[in-house]
C-alpha positions in Angstrom: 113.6 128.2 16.9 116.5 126.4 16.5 117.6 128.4 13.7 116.9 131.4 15.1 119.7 130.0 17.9 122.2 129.8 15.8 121.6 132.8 13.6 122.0 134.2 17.1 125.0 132.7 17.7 126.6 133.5 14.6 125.7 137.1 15.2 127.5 137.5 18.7 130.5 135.4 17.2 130.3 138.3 14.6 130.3 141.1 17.1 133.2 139.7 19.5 135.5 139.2 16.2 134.7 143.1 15.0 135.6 143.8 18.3 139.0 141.8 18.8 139.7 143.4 15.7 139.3 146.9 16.5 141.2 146.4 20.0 143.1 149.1 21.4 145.7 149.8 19.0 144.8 152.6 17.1 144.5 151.2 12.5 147.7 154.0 12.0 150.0 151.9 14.3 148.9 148.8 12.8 149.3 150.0 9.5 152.7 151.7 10.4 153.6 147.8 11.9 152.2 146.4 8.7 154.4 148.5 6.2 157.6 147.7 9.0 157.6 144.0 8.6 156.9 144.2 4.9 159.6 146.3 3.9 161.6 144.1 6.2 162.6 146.8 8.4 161.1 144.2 11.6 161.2 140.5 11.3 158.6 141.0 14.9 156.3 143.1 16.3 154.6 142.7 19.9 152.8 145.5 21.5 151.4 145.3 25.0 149.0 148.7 25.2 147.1 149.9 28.0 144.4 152.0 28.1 142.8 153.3 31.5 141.5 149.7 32.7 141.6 147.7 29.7 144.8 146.1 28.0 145.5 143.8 25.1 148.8 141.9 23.6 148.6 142.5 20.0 151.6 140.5 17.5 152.8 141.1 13.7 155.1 138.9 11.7 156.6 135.4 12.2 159.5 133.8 13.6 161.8 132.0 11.2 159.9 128.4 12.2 156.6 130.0 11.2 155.3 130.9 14.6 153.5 134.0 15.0 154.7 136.0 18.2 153.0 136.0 21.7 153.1 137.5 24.4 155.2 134.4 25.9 157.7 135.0 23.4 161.3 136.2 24.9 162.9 139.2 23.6 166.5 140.9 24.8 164.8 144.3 26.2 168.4 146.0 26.2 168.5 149.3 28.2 165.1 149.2 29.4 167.2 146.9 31.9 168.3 150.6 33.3 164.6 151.7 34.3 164.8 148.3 36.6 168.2 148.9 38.1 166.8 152.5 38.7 163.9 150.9 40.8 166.4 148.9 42.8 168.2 152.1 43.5 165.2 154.2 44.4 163.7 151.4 46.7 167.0 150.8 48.7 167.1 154.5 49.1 163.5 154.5 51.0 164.8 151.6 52.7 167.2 153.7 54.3 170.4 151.5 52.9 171.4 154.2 50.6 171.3 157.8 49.8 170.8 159.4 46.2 173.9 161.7 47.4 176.0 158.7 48.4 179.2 158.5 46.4 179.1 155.5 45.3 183.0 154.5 46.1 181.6 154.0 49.5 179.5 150.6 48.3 182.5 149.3 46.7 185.6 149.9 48.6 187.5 147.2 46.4 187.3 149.5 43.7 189.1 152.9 43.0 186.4 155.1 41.6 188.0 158.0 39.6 187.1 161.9 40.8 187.4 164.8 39.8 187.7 168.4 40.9 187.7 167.2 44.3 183.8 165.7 43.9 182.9 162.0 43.8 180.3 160.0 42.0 177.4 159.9 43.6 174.5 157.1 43.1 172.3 159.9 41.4 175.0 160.9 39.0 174.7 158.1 37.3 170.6 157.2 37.6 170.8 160.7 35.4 173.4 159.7 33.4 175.6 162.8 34.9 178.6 160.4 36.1 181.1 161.6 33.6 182.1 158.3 32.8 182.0 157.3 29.0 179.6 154.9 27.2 182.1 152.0 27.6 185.1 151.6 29.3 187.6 152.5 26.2 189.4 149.3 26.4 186.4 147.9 25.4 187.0 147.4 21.7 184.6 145.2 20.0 180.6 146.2 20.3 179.7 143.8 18.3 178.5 140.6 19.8 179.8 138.0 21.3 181.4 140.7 23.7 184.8 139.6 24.4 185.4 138.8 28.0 185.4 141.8 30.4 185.0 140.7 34.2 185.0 142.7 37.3 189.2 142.3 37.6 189.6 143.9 34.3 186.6 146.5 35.1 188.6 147.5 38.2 191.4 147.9 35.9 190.0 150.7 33.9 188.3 152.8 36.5 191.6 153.0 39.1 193.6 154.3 35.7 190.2 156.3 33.6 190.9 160.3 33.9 187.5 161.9 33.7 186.9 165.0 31.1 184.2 166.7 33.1 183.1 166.7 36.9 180.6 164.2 37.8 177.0 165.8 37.9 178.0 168.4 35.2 176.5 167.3 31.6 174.0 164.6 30.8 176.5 161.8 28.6 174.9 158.6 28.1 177.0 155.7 29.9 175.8 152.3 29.9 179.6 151.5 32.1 177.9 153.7 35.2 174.7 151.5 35.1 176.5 148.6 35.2 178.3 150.4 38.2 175.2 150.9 39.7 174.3 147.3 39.3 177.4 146.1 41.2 176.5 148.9 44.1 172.8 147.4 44.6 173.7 144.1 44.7 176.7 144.7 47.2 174.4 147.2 49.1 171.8 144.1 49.6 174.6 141.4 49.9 172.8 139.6 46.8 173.9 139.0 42.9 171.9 141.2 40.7 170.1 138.5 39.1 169.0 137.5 42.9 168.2 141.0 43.7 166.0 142.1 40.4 164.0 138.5 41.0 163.5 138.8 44.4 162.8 142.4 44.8 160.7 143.5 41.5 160.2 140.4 39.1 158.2 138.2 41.8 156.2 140.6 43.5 155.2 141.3 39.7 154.7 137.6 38.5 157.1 138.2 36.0 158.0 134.3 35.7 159.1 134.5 31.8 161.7 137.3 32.8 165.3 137.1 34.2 168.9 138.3 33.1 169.6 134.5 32.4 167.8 133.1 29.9 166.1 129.6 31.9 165.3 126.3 30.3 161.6 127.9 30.7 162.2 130.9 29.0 164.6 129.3 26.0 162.3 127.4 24.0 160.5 130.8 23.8 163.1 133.2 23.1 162.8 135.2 19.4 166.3 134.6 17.2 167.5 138.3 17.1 168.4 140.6 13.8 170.3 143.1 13.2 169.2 145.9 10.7 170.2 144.7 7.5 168.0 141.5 8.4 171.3 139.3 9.2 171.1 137.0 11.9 172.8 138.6 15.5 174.2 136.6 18.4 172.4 136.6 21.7 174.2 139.6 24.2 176.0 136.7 26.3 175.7 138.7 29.9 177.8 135.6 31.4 180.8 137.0 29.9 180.8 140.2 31.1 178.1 140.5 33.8 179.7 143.8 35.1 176.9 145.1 32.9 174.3 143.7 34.0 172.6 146.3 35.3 172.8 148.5 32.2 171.2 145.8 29.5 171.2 142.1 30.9 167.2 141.5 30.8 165.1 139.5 28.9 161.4 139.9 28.9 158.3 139.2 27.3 155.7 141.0 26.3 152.8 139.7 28.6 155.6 139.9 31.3 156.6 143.9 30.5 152.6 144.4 30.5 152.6 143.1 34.5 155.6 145.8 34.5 154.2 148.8 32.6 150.6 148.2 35.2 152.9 148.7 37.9 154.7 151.4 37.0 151.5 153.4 35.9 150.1 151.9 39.0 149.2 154.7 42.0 149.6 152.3 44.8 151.8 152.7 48.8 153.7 149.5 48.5 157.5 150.0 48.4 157.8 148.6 44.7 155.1 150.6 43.7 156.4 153.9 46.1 160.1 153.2 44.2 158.7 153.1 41.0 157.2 156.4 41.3 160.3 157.9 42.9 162.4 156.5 40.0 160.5 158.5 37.4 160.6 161.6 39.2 162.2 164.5 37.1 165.7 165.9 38.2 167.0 167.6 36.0 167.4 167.8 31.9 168.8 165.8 29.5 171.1 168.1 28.0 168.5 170.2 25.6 166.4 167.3 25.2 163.5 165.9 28.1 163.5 166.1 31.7 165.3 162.9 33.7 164.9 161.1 36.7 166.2 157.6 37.7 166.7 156.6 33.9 163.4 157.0 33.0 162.8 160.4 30.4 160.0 162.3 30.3 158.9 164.1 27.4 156.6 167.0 26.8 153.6 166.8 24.1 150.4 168.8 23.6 148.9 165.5 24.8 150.6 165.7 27.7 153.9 164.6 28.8 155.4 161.0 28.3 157.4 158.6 30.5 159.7 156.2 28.9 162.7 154.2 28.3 164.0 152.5 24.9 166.5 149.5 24.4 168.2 148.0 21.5 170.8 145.0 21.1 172.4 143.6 18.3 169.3 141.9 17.3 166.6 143.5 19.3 164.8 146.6 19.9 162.3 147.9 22.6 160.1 150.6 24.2 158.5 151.6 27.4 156.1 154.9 27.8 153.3 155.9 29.7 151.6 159.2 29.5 152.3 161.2 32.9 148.6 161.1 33.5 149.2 157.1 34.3 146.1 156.6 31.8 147.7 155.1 28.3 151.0 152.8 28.1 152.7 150.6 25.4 155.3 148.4 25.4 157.1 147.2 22.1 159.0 144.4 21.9 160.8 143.8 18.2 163.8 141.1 17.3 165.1 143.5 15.1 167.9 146.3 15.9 165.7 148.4 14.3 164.1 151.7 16.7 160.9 150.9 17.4 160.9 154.3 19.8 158.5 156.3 17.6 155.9 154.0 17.0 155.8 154.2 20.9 155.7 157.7 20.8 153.1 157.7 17.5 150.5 155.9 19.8 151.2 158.1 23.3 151.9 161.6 22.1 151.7 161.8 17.7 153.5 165.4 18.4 156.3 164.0 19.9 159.6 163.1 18.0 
């Protein structure tokens, strides 16, 4: 009998490990992970997939002191920081504090926003990154970090001299300046920092203790050394020395944290985060001749249906955030290597799409 117990045993012990193993990530993504960190395009690999009411954390590679990746470990998440800001924008908007159509030279009257053809920038011009500003503000040499010192004296600076090539609203032109713009106006809309206004208003109501634009004494002893993509060693993005930007690329995440974040935004709820959420992925307009637009996020068309998302990269980091439209299958990939990571995301929601 007793024997028969522990053959038992054995046999369930069996079953749960085939099944761990056999998860939700399809073998083609793993493998596709596999051959990244051994050709040494990744140092790390974290994926956080959903499918319909199940979800799993799944890790490849090491950390240079030998630890295997978790979904507690902190990675720079980049420009997936926009998709946040976007939120912030779309829930003051239901709140009534702001239009889409508000110029946004009315939130900051310190500054001199420049115009063009007689037609401000409006808060909507740049969530669809139609402001007609550039990338960065061209006295804004060195991309490499540590970012030299740029504050919000030097930031006023640029915009009250910039001449603009093309009205605001015109042509998509990807500008990581106007969503650091549209940082400032949230905060000063809500009378709070933007590190104040992210925790209290999304990363709280989402339990998302291990995230922040400052990296905590919790979160430190947990953060991934970054890359770049030659393998070298990359400095940190030091957001204290130029926090005009924060809205554009200042977050750092985690993995299990980004999970509570991809539920939400796949989530079909009437809160206002959730309400926001949805209003922020809406589809405006197009992104030149690429995917449909809304707050930040892109959505992109595939036989399997179309795909919301966002990507990020750093000096020494690399992310992605999708969803299928449908709200039934989402990944997030978290990698400490400036290496894309966007179509393995797109190889596990939509193989058709590029």
């Amino acid at each position: 009998m007793k024997m028969q117990i522990v053959l038992l045993a054995v046999l369930l012990c069996l079953c749960r490990s085939t099944s761990a193993q056999t998860g939700l990530l399809p073998e083609t993504i793993k493998n596709a992970a596999r051959e990244g960190i051994a050709a040494g395009r990744y140092k790390t690999l974290v994926f956080a997939v959903v499918d319909g009411e199940k979800s799993e954390i799944v890790s490849f590679g090491w950390l240079p002191d030998h630890r295997k990746p978790d979904g507690d470990t902190v990675y720079e998440i980049g420009s997936v920081t926009k998709t946040f800001t976007a939120t912030l924008l779309a829930e003051a908007v239901i709140s009534g504090r702001v239009q889409l159509d508000t110029p946004i030279q009315s939130l900051l009257p310190d500054f001199k926003i420049p115009t063009r053809g007689g037609r401000q920038i409006t808060l909507v011009d740049i969530a669809t990154q139609r402001s007609g500003l550039p990338r960065m503000p061209t006295d804004f040499h060195d991309e490499n970090t540590p970012y030299p010192p740029y504050d919000l004296e030097r930031l006023k600076s640029f915009l009250a001299t910039y001449k603009m090539s093309r009205d605001p609203g015109l042509e998509y032109e990807y500008s990581n300046l106007g969503f650091g713009l549209l940082g400032i106006a949230m905060a000063a809309s809500a009378h709070r920092p933007y590190g104040v206004l992210l925790e209290q208003n999304i990363l709280q109501p989402l339990g998302m203790k291990m995230s922040g634009t400052a990296l905590n004494e919790v979160m430190r002893p947990h953060m991934a050394p970054g890359f770049d993509e030659t393998g070298n060693p990359a400095n940190s993005w030091n957001f204290g020395r130029f926090d005009v930007f924060e809205g554009a690329g200042a977050i750092r995440s985690t993995a299990a944290d980004m999970l509570r974040y991809l539920k939400a935004n796949m989530g079909e709820g009437t809160d206002l985060l959730t309400k926001s959420m949805k209003l922020a992925q809406t589809p405006r307009c197009h992104n030149g001749a690429g995917p449909l637009i809304g707050l930040a996020w892109e959505q992109q068309s595939s036989k399997r249906g179309n795909v919301v998302w966002h990507d990020g990269r750093t000096a020494g980091y690399a992310t992605y955030v999708g969803f299928t439209a449908d709200r039934h299958r989402g990944v997030v990939i978290l990698s400490n290597t400036a290496s894309s990571v966007t179509e393995l995301g797109f190889q596990y929601l939509a193989s058709d799409a590029p």
